[in-house]
C-alpha positions as CSV (number, residue, x, y, z in Angstrom):
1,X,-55.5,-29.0,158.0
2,X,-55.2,-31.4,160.9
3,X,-52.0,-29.8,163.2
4,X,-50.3,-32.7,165.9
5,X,-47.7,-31.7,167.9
6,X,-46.0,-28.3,167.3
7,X,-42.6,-29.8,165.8
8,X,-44.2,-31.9,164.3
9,X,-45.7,-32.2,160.4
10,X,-49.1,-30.7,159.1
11,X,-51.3,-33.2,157.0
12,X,-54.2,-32.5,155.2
13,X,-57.8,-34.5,155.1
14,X,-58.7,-32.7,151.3
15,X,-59.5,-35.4,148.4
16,X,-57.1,-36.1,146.0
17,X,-54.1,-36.0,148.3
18,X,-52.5,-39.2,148.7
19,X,-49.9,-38.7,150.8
20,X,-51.6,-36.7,153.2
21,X,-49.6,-33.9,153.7
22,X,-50.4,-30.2,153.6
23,X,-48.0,-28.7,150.5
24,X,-48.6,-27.9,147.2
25,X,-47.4,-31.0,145.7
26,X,-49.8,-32.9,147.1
27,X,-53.1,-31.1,147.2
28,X,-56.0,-32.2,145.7
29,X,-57.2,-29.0,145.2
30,X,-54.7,-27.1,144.6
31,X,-53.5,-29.0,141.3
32,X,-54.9,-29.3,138.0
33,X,-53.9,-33.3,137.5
34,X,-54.8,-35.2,140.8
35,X,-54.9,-38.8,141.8
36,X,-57.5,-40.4,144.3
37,X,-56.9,-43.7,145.7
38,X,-60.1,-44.4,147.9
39,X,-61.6,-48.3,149.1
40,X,-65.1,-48.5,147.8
41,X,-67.0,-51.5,148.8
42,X,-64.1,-53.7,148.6
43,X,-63.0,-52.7,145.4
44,X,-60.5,-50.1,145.4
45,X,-61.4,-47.1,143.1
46,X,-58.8,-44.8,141.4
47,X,-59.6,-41.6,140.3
48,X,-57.9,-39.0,138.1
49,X,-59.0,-35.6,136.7
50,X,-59.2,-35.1,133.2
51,X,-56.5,-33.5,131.9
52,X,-58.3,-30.9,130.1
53,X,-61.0,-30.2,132.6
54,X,-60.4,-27.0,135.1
55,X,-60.4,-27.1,138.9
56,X,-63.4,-24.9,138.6
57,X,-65.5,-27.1,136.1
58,X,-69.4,-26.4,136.3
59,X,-69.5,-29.7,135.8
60,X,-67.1,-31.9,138.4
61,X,-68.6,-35.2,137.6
62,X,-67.6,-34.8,133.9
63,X,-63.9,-33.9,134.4
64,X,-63.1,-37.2,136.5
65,X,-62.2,-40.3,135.4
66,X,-63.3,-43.5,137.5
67,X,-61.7,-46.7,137.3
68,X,-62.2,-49.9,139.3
69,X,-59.8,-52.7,140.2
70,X,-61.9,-55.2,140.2
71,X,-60.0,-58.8,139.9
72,X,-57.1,-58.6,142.7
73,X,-54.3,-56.5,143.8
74,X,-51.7,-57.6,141.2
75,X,-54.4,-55.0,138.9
76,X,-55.1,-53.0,141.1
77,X,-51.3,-51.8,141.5
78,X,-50.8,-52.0,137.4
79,X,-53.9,-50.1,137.0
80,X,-52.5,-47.5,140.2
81,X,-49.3,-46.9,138.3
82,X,-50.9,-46.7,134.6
83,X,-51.4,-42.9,135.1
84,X,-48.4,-42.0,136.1
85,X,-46.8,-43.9,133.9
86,X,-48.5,-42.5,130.4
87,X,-46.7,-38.8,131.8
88,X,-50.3,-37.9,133.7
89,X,-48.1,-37.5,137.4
90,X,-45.2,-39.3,137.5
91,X,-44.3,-37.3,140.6
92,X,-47.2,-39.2,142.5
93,X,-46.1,-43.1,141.0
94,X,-44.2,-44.6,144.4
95,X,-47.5,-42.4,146.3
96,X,-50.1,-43.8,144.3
97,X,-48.5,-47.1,144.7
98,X,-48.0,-47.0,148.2
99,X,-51.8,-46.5,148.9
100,X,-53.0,-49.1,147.1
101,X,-50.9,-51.5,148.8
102,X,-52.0,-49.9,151.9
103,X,-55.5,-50.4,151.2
104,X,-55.4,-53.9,149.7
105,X,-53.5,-54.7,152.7
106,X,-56.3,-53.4,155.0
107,X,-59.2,-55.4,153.0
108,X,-57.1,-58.8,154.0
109,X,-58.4,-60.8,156.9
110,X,-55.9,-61.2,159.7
111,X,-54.4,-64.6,160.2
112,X,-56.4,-66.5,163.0
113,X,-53.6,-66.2,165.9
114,X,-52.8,-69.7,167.9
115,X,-54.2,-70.2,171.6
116,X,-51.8,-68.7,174.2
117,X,-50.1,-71.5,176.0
118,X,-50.4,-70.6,179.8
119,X,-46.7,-70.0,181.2
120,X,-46.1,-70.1,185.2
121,X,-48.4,-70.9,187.9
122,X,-51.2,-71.7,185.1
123,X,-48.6,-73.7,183.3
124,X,-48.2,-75.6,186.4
125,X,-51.8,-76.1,187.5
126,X,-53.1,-77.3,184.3
């Protein structure tokens, strides 16, 4: 749990929760059927749990499911929402959707910004 101010909203650090937020809804671990949206190397990697795996699984490699977006952010989104959309969360679509764009928004290079012009006695020096 990471508190800020006292009126002001509890989030969470745990894996699995995409929004952030400290409530059952969200948790990572709390849930049997979580989403991950994390940047890995560039790529951005989704990962779900297996539907019939159990939070306690001996085994926590073989109850999650990897997938890469590889070839650009139009997939990367289609492959975000393809989870929710087959009935695994559809609670967690618009969240889902929202991270991705967040993170393929991060991996863009900013736009080179133009010189400054020089404004009053600079201007008038120069």
């Amino acid at each position: 749990m990471v508190k800020g101010l006292p009126e002001g909203p509890i989030f969470s650090r745990e894996p699995g929760n995409l929004l952030n937020i400290h409530s059952h809804k969200y948790s990572g671990l709390a849930n049997t059927k979580t989403i991950d949206v994390q940047d890995v190397n560039g790529s951005i990697q989704i990962t779900s749990r297996k539907p019939k795996a159990s939070s306690q699984a001996v085994a926590p490699a073989s109850s999650v499911t990897n997938v890469r977006a590889r070839s650009g952010s139009r997939r990367a989104l289609r492959v975000g929402s393809a989870n929710a959309k087959k009935g695994y969360r559809p609670d967690l679509r618009r969240a889902t959707l929202a991270r991705v764009s967040a993170l393929l928004a991060a991996q863009k290079e900013p736009k080179a910004q133009p010189a400054k012009k020089p404004r009053g006695k600079k201007a008038a020096t120069a």
